[in-house]
C-alpha positions in Angstrom: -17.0 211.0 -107.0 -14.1 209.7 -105.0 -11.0 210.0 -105.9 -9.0 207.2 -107.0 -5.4 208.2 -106.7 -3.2 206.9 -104.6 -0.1 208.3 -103.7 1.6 204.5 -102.7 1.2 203.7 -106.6 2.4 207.1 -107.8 5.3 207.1 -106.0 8.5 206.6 -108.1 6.9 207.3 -111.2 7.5 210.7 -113.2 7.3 212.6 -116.9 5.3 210.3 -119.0 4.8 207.4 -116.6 2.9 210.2 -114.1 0.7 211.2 -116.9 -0.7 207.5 -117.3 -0.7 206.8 -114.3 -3.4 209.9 -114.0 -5.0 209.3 -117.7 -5.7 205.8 -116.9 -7.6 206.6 -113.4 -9.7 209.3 -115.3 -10.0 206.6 -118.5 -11.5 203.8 -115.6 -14.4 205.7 -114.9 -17.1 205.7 -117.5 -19.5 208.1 -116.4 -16.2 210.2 -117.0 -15.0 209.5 -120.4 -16.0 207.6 -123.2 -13.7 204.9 -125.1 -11.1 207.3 -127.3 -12.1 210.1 -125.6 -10.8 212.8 -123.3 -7.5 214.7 -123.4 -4.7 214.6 -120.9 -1.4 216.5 -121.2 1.4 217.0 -119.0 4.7 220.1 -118.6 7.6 218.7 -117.2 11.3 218.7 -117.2 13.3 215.7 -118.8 15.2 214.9 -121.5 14.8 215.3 -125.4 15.0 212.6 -128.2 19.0 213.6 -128.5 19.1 213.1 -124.8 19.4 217.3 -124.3 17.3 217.9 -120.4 14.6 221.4 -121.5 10.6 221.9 -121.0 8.5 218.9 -121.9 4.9 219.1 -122.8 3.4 214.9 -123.2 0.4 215.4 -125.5 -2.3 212.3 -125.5 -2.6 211.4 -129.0 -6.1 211.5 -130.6 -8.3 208.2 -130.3 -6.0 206.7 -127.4 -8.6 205.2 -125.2 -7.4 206.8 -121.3 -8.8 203.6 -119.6 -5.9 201.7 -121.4 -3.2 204.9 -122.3 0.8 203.8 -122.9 3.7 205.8 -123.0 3.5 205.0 -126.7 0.6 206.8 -127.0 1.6 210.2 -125.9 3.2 212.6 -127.8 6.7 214.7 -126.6 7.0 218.6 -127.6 9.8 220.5 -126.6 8.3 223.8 -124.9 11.0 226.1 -125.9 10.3 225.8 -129.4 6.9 226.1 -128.8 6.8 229.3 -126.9 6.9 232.3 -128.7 10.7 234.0 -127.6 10.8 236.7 -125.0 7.1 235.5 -123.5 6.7 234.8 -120.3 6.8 231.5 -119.4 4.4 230.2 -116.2 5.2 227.0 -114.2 
């Protein structure tokens, strides 16, 4: 299968917007993913709802179809609270 990414439309995009930018390439291809399915996920670095910058982890929500994926449509969980405290943590 080739592969559909292309580095010219990619460029200047990052957190969220990367991740549907990548969701929606996987979602295209049917003999991939059917409509609703598939998971996509992305760790970053960015900012918080209260605007405070710490580890991001975008989580596609359930049912989103990937062909079609929004912002909107992916969930935001701050790592730190996430992972347990004193684990190592792997970038």
């Amino acid at each position: 299968m080739k592969s559909l990414w292309s580095n010219k439309n990619a460029k200047g995009l990052s957190g969220v917007d990367l991740v549907v930018y990548a969701s929606r390439l996987i979602g295209a291809e049917a003999r991939l993913v059917l409509w609703g399915g598939g998971n996509s996920s992305m760790k970053t670095f960015g900012k918080d709802h209260t605007g405070k910058k710490t580890h991001m982890l975008w989580i596609k929500g359930s049912g989103s179809d990937m062909r079609t994926i929004a912002p909107k449509n992916f969930t935001p969980l701050r790592l730190d609270e996430l992972w347990p405290q004193g684990a190592e943590t792997v970038d």
